[in-house]
N, C-alpha and C positions, 0 to 999 in steps of 0.2 A: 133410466140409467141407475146404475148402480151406485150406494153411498158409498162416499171414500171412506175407508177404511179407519177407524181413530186411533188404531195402535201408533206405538212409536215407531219414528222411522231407521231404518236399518244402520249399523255402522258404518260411517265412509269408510273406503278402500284407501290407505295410505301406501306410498309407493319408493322403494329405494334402489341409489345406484348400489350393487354390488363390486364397483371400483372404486369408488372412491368414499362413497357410505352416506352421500346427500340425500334430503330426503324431497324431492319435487312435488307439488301440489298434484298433479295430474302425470300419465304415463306420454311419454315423448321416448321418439326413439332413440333420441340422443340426448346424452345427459348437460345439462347445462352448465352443470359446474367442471367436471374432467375432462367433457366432450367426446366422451368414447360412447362408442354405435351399441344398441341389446343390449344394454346393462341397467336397465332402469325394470324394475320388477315389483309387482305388488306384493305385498309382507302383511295383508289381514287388515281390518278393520282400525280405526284412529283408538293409542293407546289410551290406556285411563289415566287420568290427572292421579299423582302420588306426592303424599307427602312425607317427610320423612320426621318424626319425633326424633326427641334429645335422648340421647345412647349415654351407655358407661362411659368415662374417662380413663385412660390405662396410663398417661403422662400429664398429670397435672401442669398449669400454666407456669412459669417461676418470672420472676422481675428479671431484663434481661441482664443483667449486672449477675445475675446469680449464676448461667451459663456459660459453662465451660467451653472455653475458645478450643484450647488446645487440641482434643478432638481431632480438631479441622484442621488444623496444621499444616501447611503442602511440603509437598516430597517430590524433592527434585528428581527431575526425568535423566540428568547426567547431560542431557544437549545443551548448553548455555543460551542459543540463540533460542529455541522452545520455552525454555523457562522465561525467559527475556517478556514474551508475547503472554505466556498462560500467569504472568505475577509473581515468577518465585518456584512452581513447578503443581506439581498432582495435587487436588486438594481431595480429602478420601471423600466418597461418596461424590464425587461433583463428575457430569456428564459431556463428554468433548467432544463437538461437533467438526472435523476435519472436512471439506470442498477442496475440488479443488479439477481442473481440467483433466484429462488422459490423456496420461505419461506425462504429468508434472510432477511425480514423486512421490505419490501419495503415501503406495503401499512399500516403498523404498526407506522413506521416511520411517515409517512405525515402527516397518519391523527391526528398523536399528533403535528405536524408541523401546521396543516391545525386548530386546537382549541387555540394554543397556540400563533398565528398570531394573531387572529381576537378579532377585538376590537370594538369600537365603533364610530372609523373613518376609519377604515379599515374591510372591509365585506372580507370574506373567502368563495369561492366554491368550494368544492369538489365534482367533477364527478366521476363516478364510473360507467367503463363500463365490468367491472368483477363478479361485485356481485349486488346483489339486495340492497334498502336504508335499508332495515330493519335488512340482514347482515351487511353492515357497523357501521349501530346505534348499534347492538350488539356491535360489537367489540367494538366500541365506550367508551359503559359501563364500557366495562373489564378494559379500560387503563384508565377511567376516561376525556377522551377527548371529552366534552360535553361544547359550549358554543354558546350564545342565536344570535352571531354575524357571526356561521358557518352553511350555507348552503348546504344541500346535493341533490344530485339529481343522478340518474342512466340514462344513456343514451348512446347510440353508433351510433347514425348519428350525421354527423359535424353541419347539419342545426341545429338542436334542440341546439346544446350545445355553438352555437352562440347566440342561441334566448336565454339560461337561463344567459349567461355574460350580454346580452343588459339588461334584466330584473333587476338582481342583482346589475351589476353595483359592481364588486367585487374588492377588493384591489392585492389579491392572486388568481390565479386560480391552482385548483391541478386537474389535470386526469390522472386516473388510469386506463386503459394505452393507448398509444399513438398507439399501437395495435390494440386496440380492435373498436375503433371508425371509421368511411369511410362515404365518402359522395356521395349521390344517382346520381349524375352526372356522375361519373365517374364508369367504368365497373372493373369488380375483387373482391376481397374477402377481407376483413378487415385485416389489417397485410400484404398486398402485398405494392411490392415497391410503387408502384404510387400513391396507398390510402393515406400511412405513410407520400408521399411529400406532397401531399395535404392539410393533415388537418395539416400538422406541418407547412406549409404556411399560411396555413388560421389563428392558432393561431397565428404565431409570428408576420401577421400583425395586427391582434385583440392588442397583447401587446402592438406592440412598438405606436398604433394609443391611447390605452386606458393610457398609462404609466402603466402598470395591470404586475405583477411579475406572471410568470406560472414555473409552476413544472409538469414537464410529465414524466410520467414513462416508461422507455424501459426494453423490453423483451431481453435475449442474449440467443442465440444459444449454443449448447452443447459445444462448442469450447471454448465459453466464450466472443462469439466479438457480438458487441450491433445488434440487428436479424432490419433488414429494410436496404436501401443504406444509403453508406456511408457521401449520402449529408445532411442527417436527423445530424450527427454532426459536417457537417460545420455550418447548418442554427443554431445553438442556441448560446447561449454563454456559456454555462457550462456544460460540461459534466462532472459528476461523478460515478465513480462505487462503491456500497456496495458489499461488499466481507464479509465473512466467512465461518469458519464448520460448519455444521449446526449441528453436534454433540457437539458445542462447544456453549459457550454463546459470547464469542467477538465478534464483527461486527466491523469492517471498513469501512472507507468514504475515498476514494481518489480521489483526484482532476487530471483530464486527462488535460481538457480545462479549462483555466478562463480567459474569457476577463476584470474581476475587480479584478482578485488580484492573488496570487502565487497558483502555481500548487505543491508543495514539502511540503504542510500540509495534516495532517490527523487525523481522529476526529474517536474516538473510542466509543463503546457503548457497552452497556451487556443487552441480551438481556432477558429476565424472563417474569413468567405469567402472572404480575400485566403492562405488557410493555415494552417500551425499554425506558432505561434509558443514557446518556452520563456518560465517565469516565473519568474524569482529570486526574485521573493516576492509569492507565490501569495496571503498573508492577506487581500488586499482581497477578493478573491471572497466569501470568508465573513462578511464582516461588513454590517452595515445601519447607513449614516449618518443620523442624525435628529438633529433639536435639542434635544430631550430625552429624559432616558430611558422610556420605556414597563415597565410589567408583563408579569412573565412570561418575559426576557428576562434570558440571563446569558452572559458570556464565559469559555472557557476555553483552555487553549494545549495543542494536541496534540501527539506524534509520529508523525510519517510517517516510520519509522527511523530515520535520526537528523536529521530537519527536525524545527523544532518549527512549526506551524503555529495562526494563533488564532481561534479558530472561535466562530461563535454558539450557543447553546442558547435557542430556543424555545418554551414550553408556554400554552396557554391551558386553563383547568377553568372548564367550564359545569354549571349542575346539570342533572343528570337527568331526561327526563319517562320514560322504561322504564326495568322492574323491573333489567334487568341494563346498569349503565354502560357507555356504550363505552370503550373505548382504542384510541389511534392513533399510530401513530409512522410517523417519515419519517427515515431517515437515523440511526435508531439502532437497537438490541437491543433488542426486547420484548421476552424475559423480564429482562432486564438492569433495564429502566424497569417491571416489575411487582415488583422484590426493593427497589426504591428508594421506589415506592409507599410498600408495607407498612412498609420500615424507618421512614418519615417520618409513620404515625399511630402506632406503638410509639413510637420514641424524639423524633419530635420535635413531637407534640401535634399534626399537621395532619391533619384530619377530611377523609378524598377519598373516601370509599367511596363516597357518594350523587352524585358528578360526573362529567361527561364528562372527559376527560382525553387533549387531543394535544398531542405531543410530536414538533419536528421539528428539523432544522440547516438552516442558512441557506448557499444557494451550492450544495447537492447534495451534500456531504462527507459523508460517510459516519465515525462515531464507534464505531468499536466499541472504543476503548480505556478502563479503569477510569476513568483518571485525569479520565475527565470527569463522575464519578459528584456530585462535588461542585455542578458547576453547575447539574447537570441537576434538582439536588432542590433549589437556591437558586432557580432558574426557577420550578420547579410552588409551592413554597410563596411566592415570592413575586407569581404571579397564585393561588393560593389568599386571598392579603392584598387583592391587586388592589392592588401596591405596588410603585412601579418600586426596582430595586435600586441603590446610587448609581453615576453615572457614572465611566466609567475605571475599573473593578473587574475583575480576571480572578477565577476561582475554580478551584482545582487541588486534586485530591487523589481518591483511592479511597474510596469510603465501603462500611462492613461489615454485614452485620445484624445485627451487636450496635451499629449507631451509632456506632461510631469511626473517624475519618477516617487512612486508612494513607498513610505515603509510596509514592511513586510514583519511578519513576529516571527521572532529567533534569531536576528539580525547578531547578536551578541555570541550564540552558540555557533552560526555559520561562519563569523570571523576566525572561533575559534579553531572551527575543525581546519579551515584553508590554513591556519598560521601553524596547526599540527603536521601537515603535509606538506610543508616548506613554500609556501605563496607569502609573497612579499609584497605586495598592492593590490587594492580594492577600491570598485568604484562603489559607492553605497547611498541609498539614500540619507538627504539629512536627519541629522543626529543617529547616529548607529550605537548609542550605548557607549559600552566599554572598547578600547582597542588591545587588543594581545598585544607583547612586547615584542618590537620586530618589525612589528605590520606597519605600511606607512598606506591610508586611508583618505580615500577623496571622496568628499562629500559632494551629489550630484543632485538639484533641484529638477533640471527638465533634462530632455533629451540632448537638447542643443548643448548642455554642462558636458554631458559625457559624453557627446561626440568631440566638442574641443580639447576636453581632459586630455584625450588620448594622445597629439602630436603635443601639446604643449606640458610645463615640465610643473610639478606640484608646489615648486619652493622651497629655497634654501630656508625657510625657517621651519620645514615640518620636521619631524622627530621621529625616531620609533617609537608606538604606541603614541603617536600624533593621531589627529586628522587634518584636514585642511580642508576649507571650506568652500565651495566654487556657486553656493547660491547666489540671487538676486537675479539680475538680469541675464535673460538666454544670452545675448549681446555682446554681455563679459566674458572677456576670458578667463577662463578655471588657472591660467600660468597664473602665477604665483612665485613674485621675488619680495627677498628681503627690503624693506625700506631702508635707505641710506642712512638714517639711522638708528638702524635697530630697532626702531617700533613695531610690534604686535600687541595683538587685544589680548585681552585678559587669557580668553581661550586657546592662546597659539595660533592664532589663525592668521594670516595678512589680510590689512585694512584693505580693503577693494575701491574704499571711497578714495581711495587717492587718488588724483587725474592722472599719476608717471604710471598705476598700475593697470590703467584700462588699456583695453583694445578691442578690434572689432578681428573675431577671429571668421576664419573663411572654414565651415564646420567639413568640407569635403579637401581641404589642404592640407593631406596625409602626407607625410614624409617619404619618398619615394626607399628608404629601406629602414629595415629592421634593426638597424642601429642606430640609424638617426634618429627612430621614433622610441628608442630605449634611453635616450642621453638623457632627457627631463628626469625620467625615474632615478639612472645611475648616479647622476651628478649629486643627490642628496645626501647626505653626511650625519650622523645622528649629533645633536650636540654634547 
């Protein structure tokens, strides 16, 4: 037999997807990380280990104290609701990752972004690798987004769209989308992983070298998470997603990433045929005017980060004719509205087992915060009564399955937005902070508080910018009269411990109408 051989043994064969640029230990025909089929190909022998020596300096280090801010500056984009979300507006050289579903507004949005930037010290490019320039300048028309300082250009290779920034020389760059563009170096298909590193490498050094603010649009997957790797939103500095129904006019802007400023704002917009417009105060969408109040029906004041917005809560309960009740929700958490169910025949005596039961929000908003847990079980038990609840009521607070209403943060900001939109009563958890002047505020320990709150009347000794206090025992009545003589506690509140002021309220003896169930609130007088 023949000696083996003592040379050395030959280089491994390393092997890479040409979609998305992983490199797999062995050849498979499907790539494990993108999962697309024939794209795993050998690339030669395993590279050589490199090391890289210390190079010239061309910007020495300085103390950061010695570095000039201004530079960086932002410059407003002219949309107040945009600026709201990005900190103040464009910061120069800083990269903007825009998401957002199809036909949410994406490229509606910009290009009024992309008119309303450009000036005459600031040039504006709009690329457009989606549509043709003469669809764009349509659309253009329509929203009135027409100005002598915004250039447009269609293109999908990265070369070209470096050659039209050198030419232009632009202050904003917007492309539509960061998808659609690839450059001829590189093997795969526009929208694969490695295209999407590429040209978002290529722009974000074109930015940060030009000072040039870019806005690039991403695509999301059905699931809803932005469609390319996940480095595509480390490299930027901003990520945000537009969200809404599309059967709906509201659009939202949430801030995920911001390296210039808070991620807990959000900038709202309506969208119509003339455009999309910004809303400083979004509330009307969610609310239903009527002349009287109806059953079923309750308000509560959200956060959208830190907007408070004041939303409806609608439930209607029908009986059952099948053995298993439906449930239906629109715009809120079902298991959330099945833990509120149950809490409300345990602690607050309302019998729903044998009824149908929907439960929706008014406007398209979407509620998946606690703090709406409150209204949403004053709604079902008050169409369980078939009993509207009084007018001008918000209802705020977290409710537990042990029946206890918890604070919620911003309690102090959502009184104030209800007191700016003219609401005159609030059921809240205990201690809510400060009260706006006007508001007359009941303070609600368990369920069982605010279900009595409701027919019974707060007390002549509460005040505007009062509260009144209806803690301690579920058992208590939240009514609330003055003591014969004139005693209250230090806090305004009526002493509960007096035996003339107890009673055992019956939590389902609604007032059979809506003014009877109004007299406690009206009868109150400020002193």
């Amino acid at each position: 037999m023949a000696a083996r051989s003592s040379s050395s043994k030959a280089p491994r064969s390393t092997y890479r997807c040409t979609e998305c640029g992983s490199t797999p230990p062995k050849w498979t025909g499907r790539c494990t990380e993108c999962n697309a089929w024939g794209t795993v190909e050998e690339v030669g022998g395993s590279p050589a280990v490199r090391t890289t020596a210390a190079g010239p300096v061309s910007t020495p280090a300085r103390p950061i104290g010695q570095v000039d801010a201004t530079v960086a500056a932002s410059r407003a984009t002219n949309i107040d609701e945009l600026d709201r979300v990005l900190g103040g507006g464009l910061v120069p050289g800083a990269v903007v990752l825009l998401a957002g579903e199809p036909g949410v507004g994406k490229s509606t949005l910009l290009l009024d972004v992309a008119a309303k930037a450009a000036g005459p010290q600031h040039r504006t490019l709009y690329i457009t690798g989606e549509e043709s320039a003469s669809q764009v300048r349509l659309r253009a028309d329509r929203i009135n987004a027409l100005s002598p300082h915004l250039y447009l250009a269609a293109e999908t290779d990265l070369a070209a769209v470096l050659g039209h920034i050198q030419q232009v020389q632009p202050s904003l760059l917007i492309l539509d989308s960061v998808q659609t563009v690839a450059s001829a170096e590189l093997d795969g298909a526009p929208g694969g992983p490695a295209q999407i590193r590429e040209v978002a490498a290529a722009l974000i050094r074109e930015s940060k070298t030009r000072a040039m603010s870019t806005l690039l649009v991403g695509h999301v997957t059905k699931e809803g998470a932005i469609a390319g790797p996940r480095l595509l939103e480390h490299l930027v500095d901003v990520v945000l997603h537009f969200e809404g129904d599309r059967h709906a006019r509201l659009r939202l802007i949430r801030g995920v990433k911001n390296r210039y400023g808070a991620t807990d704002e959000v900038g709202c917009f309506e969208l119509h045929d003339s455009g999309i417009e910004g809303l400083p105060d979004p509330s009307g969408l969610f609310l239903t005017k009527r002349a009287e109040p109806v059953p079923g029906t309750c308000l509560t004041v959200t956060l959208e980060g830190r907007r408070p917005l004041v939303a409806e809560v609608q439930a209607l309960l029908v009986d059952s004719v099948i053995p298993s009740p439906r449930r239906a929700t629109s715009g809120l958490d079902s298991p959330r509205i099945a833990m509120i169910l149950a809490m409300l025949e345990r602690h607050g005596g309302v019998r729903l087992g044998k009824m149908d039961i929907y439960a929706a929000t008014v406007g398209g908003v979407k509620l998946s915060e606690p703090s709406a847990d409150l209204a949403i079980a004053l709604a079902l038990a008050s169409s369980a009564a078939d009993t509207p609840l009084p007018q001008g009521m918000v209802a705020i607070g977290e409710v537990g399955l042990a029946g206890e209403v918890r604070r919620v943060t911003g309690v102090e900001r959502r009184l104030a937005e209800a007191a700016r939109l003219g609401f005159t009563h609030a059921l809240v958890p205990p201690e809510p902070g400060k009260v706006p002047k006007g508001m007359r505020v009941v303070e609600v320990a368990t369920i069982g508080d605010a279900l009595a709150a409701i027919p019974g009347r707060p007390g002549r000794g509460s005040r505007e910018g009062s509260r009144d206090d209806t803690r301690g025992s579920a058992r208590r009545a939240p009514r609330q009269t003055r003591d014969t003589d004139g005693a209250q506690n230090r806090r305004g509140r009526v002493d509960l411990t007096d035996e003339r002021q107890r009673a055992v309220p019956n939590y389902l003896d609604i007032p059979d109408s809506a003014d009877e169930l109004m007299a406690g609130w009206e009868e109150i007088e400020p002193e």
